[in-house]
C-alpha positions as CSV (number, residue, x, y, z in Angstrom):
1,X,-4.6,-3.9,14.3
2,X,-5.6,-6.4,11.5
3,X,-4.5,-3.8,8.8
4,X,-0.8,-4.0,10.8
5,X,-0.8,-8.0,10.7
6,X,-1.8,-7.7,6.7
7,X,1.0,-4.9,6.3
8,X,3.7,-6.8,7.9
9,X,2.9,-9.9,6.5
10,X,2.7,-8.0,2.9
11,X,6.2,-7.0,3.4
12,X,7.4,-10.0,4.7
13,X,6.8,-11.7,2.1
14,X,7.6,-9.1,-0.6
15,X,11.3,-10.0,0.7
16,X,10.7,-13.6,-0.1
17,X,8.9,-12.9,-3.4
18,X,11.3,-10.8,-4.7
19,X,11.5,-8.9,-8.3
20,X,11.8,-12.0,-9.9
21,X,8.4,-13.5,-8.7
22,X,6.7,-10.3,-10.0
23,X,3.0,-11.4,-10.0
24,X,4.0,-12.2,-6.0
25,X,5.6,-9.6,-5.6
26,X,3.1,-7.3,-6.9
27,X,0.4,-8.5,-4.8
28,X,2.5,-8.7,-1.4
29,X,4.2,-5.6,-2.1
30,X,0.5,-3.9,-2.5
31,X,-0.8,-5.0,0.9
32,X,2.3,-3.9,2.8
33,X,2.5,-0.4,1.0
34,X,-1.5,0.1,1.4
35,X,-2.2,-1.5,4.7
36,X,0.6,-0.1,6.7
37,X,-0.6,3.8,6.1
38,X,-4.1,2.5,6.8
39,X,-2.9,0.9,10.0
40,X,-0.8,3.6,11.5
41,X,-3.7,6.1,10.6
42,X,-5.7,3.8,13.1
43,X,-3.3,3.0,15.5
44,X,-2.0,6.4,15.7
45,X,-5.9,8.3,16.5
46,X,-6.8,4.9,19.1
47,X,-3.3,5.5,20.9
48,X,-3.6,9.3,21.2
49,X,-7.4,8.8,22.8
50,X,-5.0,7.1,25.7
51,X,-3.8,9.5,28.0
52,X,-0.3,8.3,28.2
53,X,0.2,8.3,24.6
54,X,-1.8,11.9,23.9
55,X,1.3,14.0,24.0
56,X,3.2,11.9,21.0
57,X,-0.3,11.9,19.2
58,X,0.2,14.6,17.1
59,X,3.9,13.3,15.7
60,X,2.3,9.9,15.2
61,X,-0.6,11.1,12.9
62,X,2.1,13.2,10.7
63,X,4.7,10.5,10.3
64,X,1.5,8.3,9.4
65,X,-0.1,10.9,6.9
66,X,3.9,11.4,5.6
67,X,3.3,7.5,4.9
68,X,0.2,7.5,2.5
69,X,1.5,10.5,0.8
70,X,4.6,8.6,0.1
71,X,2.5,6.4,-1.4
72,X,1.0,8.5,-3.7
73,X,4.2,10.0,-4.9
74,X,5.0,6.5,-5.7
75,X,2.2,6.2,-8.0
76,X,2.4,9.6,-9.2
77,X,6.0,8.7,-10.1
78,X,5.3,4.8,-11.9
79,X,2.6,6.8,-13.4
80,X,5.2,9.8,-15.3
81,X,8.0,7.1,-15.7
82,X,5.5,4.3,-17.8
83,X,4.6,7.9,-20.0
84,X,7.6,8.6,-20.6
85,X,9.0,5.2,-21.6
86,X,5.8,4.3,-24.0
87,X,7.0,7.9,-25.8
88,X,10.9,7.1,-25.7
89,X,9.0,3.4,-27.1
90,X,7.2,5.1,-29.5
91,X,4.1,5.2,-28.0
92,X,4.0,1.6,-26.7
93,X,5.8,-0.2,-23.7
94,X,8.0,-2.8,-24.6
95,X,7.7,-6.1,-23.8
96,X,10.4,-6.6,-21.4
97,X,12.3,-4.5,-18.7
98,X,15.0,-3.1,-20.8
99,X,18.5,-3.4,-19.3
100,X,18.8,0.3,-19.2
101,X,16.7,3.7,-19.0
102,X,16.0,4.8,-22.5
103,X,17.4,8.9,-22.9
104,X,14.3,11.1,-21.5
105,X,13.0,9.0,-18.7
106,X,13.4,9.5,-15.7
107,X,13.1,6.6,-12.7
108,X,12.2,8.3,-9.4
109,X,10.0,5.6,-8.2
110,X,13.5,4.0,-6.4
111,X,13.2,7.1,-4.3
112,X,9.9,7.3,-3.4
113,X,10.2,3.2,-2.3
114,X,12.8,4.5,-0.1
115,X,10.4,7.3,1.1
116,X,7.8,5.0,1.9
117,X,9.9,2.4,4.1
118,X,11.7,5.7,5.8
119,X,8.3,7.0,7.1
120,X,7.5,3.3,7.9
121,X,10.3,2.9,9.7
122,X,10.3,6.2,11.5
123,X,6.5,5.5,12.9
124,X,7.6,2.0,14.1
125,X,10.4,3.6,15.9
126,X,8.1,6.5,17.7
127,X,5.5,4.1,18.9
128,X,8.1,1.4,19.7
129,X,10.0,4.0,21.8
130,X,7.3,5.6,23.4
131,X,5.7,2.1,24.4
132,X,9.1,1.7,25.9
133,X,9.4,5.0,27.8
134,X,5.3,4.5,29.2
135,X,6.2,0.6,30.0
136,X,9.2,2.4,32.3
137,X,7.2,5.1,33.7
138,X,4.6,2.1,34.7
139,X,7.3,-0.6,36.1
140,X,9.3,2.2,38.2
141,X,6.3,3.9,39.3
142,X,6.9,1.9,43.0
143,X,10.4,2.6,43.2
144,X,11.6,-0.6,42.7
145,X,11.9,-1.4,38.9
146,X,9.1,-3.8,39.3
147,X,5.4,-3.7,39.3
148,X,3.8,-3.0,42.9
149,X,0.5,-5.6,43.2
150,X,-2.5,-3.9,43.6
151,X,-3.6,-2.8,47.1
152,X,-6.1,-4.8,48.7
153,X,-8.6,-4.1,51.6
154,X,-8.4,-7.0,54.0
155,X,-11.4,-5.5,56.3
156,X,-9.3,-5.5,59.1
157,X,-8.8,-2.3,60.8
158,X,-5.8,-2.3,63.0
């Protein structure tokens, strides 16, 4: 659960530390793209030991895995762009961002961002939903939209 705190916070505040803070935004943007994998991973093989949440185990852990691997992409992908701008440069990386892409490299990092927050996104949604549809299942299980009290013996037998 702590990861999940760390992750949201991360992003949080990688809105309010935005491209121009880059130091902040680094480091914010770095716990919210490594903790929330780490977090639905857990969350996703605690939930499916439930019984209720067993049968939306299996799309949990894929969404999650889809997640990390997003991540790597991303790396893979900052990785080939900063090779291919020190040999557009060449051989060094210039000082600051340039305005525009130099001929040769290609910026596919903005995609795999968008990957990342997608699978985010879509494994929010699944356990918000199903937390939803187990919350109904629970509440209407008496018929009458609200929680029965539990049954207590009074010892008299009638």
């Amino acid at each position: 659960m702590m990861f999940l705190i760390v992750a949201g916070l991360g992003e949080a505040l990688a809105s309010v530390f935005d491209i121009t803070h880059p130091v902040g935004h680094g480091v914010v943007g770095l716990l919210g793209v490594i903790g929330f994998p780490i977090a639905a991973l857990l969350l996703s093989g605690a939930l499916g030991r439930s019984e209720v949440w067993r049968a939306i185990r299996r799309p949990l852990v894929w969404i999650a895995n889809l997640s990390w691997i997003s991540v790597v992409a991303l790396i893979a992908t900052l990785a080939i762009m900063t090779m291919q701008m020190a040999r557009a440069n060449g051989g060094h990386l210039p000082q600051h961002a340039p305005k525009s892409l130099p001929p040769g490299v290609f910026a596919l990092d903005g995609w795999t961002d968008r990957l990342i927050v997608s699978f985010n996104c879509a494994w929010v949604l699944l356990a918000a939903w199903h937390a939803i549809q187990v919350h109904r299942n629970d509440s209407n299980a008496d018929g009458t939209g609200r929680r029965s009290a539990p049954k207590v013996d009074s010892g008299i037998s009638g």
